[in-house]
N, C-alpha and C positions, 0 to 999 in steps of 0.2 A: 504494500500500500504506500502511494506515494505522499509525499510529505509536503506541505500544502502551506503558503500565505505570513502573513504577517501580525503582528501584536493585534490582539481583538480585545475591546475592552471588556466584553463579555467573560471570557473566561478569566479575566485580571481578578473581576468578582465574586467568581466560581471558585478562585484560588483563596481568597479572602474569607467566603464563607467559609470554606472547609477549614479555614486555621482556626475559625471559631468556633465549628461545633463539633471538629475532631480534636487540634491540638489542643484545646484549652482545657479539655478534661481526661480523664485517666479511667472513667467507668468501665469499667467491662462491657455494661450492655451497649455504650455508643462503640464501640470497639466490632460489637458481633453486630449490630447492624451496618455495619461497612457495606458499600453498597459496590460493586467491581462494575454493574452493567450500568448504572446511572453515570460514571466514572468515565466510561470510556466514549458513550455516547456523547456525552458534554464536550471531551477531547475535539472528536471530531466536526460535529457542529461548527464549533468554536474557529476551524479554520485553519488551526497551528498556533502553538503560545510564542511559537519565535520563525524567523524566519529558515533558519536552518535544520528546525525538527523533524524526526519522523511520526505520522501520528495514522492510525489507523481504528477500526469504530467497533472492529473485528481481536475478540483474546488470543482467538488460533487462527493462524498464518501457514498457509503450506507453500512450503518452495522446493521444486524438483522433485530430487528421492529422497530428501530429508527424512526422518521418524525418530524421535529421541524418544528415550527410553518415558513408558508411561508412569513410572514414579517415579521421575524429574518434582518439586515443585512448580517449574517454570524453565524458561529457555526461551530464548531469544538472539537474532541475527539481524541487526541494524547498518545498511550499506547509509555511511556517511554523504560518499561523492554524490550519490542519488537521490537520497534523500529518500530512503525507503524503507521500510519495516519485511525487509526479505523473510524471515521466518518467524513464528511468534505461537508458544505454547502458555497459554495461562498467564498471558503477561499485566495485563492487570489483577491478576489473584492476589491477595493480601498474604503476604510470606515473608517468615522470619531471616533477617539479611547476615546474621554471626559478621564476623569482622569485613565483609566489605561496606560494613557501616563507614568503616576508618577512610572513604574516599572521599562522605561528606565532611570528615572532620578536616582532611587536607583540604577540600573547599573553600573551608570557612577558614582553617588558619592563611592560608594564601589569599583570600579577597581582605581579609581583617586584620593579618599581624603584618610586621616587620621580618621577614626571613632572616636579618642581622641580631634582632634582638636577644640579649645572652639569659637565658631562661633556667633559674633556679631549680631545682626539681624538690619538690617536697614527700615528706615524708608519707600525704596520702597517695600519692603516683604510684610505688614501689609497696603497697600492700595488696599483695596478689599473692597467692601459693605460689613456690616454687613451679609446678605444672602448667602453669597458665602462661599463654604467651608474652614474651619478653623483648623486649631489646638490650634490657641489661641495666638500666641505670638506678642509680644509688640515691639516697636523700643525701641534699646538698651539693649535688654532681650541679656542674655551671656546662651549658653548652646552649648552642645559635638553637632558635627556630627552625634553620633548614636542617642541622645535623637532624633533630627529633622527627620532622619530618622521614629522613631515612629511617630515623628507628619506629615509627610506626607503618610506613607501607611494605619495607622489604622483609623484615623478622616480621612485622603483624603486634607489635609492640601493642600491648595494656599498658601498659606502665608510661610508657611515650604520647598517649593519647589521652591520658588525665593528665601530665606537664603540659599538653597541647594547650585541652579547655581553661586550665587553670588561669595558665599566661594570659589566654584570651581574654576571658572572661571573670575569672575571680571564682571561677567554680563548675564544677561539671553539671550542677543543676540549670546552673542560668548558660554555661557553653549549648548545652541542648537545647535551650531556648531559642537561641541564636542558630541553632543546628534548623530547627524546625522554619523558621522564618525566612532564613536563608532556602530551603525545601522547597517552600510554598511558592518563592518568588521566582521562580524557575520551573513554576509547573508542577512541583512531584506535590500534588498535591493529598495523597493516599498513605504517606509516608510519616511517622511521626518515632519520632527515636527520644529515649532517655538519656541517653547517656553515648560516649563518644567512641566506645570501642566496640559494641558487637554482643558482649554477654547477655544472655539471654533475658527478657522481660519480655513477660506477654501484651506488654504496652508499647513493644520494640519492633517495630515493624515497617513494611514494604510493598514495595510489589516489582515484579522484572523492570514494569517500562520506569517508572521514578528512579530506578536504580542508572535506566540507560540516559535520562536525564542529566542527573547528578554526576555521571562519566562524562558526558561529553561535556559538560560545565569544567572538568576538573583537566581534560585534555586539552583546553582552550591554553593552558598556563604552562607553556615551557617545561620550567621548573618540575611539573607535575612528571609528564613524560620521561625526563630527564631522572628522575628517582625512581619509577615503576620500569625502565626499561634497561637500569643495572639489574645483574645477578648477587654481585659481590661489594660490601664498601667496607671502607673502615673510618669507624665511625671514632672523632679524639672528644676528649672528653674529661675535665677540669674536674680530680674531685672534691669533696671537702676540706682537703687537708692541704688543698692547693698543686695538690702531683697532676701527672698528667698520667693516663691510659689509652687504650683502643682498645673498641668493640669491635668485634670483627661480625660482622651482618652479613646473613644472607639469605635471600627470595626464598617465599616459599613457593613459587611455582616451581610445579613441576619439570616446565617447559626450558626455564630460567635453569633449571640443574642439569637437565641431561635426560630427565629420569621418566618423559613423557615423549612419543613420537608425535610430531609438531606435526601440524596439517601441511598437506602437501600444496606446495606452486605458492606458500603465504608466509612470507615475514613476521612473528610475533613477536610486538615491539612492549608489550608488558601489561601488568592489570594489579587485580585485585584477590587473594583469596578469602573465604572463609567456611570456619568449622566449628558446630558448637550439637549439639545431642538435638534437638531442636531443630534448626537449621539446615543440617545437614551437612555435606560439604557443597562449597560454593566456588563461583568463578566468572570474574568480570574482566574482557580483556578487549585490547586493542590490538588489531594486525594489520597489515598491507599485505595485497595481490602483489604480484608481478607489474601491473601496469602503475605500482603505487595508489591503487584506490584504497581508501583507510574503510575498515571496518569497526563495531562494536561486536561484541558476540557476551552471551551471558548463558550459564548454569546454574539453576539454586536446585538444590535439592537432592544431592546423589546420593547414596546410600554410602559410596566407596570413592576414593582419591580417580581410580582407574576410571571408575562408572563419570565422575566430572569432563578426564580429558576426553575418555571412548567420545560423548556427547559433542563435547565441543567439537571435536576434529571433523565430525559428521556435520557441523552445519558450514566449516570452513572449508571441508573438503570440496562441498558441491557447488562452492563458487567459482570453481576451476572448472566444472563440468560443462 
């Protein structure tokens, strides 16, 4: 479905409403009335909320031989150059996002901070289990905005992503704030997040297209690319006692290690993972064709790390087809 027109102040209101009678409350029952069909109808109506979106009126999308597996959550194949919604399963369904949450948080810290800025890290940052994902840093560790930025999209840092909101904001309560607002104003308006990393809350949630939103928002920004399309950094880093260290980071994509057979005839230039019980495993990523045409491509839902790539590679393969 092709991708349609220019700012409509129609939907500017659609976006406003929704901030009011989904983000502003936390009920369950406004939650289970989520509406996906009134959602995507409005979309399309509407004309396009930007001039370079893709937007379609339709959940499921078939293209070629596609068929991804049916307990995906979701899955989607977004041709940029085009302006198209090439493939699309459930993509307005309301599903829980595990740490590709962490793409809005780079949004919001890349539209709102200073990437220079040298950020404290406090001691609520660094209260996570051992288990939970890490970049590494320590209470009273000093480092820029951009290093944290690495440490939250390549490792999937928790711990980098409350130094994120903090700095932002003064708090992971009110950074979500600003998470959601930032959300709205872009469209994803089905989308309302707590808090800045991914862990689960039943008030934490999504859907495939707001997610393809909020990527292409976040690939707009250099910088952004330029972190999502290393495998490896080392990340220096000022501790409390004034020494210096290095983190040594790296991707959790599969793609990014070695340890995934990458779709054929397609450059993948880097994304997003996430994984949480819930969730499932996830995957938001950016690739180029041959002829350089950028693609979006998305995974929520797999059961297994395998069952993510199997999927994705299927909807990038048949763009060579």
């Amino acid at each position: 479905m092709k991708c349609i027109g220019r700012y409509i102040k129609v939907l500017l209101c659609v976006a406003l409403c929704s901030s009011l009678l989904i983000g502003c409350t936390s009920s369950g029952k406004n939650i289970d009335a989520y509406e996906s069909t009134d959602y995507k109808k409005t979309a399309y109506r509407a004309e396009g909320f930007a001039e370079q979106l893709c937007v379609t009126p339709e959940e499921e999308v078939s293209y070629k031989s596609v068929n991804t597996d049916m307990a995906l959550s979701a899955a989607g194949l977004f041709s940029l150059d085009d302006k198209e919604v090439l493939y699309g399963r459930n993509i307005y369904k309301k599903i829980y996002p595990a740490s590709t949450t962490k793409i809005l948080t780079a949004l919001v810290a890349l539209k709102y901070g200073n990437l220079d800025d040298v950020v404290t890290v406090s001691k609520t940052a660094t209260e996570f289990p051992p288990a939970a994902s890490l970049c590494g840093i320590k209470e009273g560790d000093k480092l820029t905005l951009r290093e944290l930025l690495y440490g939250l999209l390549l490792p999937s840092g928790n711990d980098a992503a409350v130094a994120i909101a903090e700095h932002i904001s003064g708090s992971v309560e009110e950074f979500a704030k600003l998470m959601n607002k930032e959300a709205y104003s872009i469209g994803a308006t089905h989308t309302h997040f707590v808090n800045p990393h991914g862990l689960h809350d039943d008030n934490h949630y999504t859907t495939a297209y707001d997610l393809y939103l909020i990527f292409n928002q976040c690939i707009q920004y250099d910088e952004f690319i330029k972190i999502v399309s290393e495998t490896k950094y080392d990340l220096p880093v000022t501790s409390a006692d004034g020494t210096s260290r290095t983190l040594n980071l790296e991707t959790t994509s599969l793609y990014g290690l070695g340890e995934a057979e990458k779709p054929e005839h397609m450059t993948v230039i880097g994304g997003k993972t996430g994984n949480t019980g819930e969730a499932k495993r996830c995957l938001i990523l950016l690739s180029k064709d041959e002829q350089g045409h950028s693609y979006v491509s998305i995974v929520m839902g797999a059961e297994t790390k395998s069952l993510v790539y199997t999927n994705m590679n299927k909807m990038l393969n048949a763009i060579s087809e």
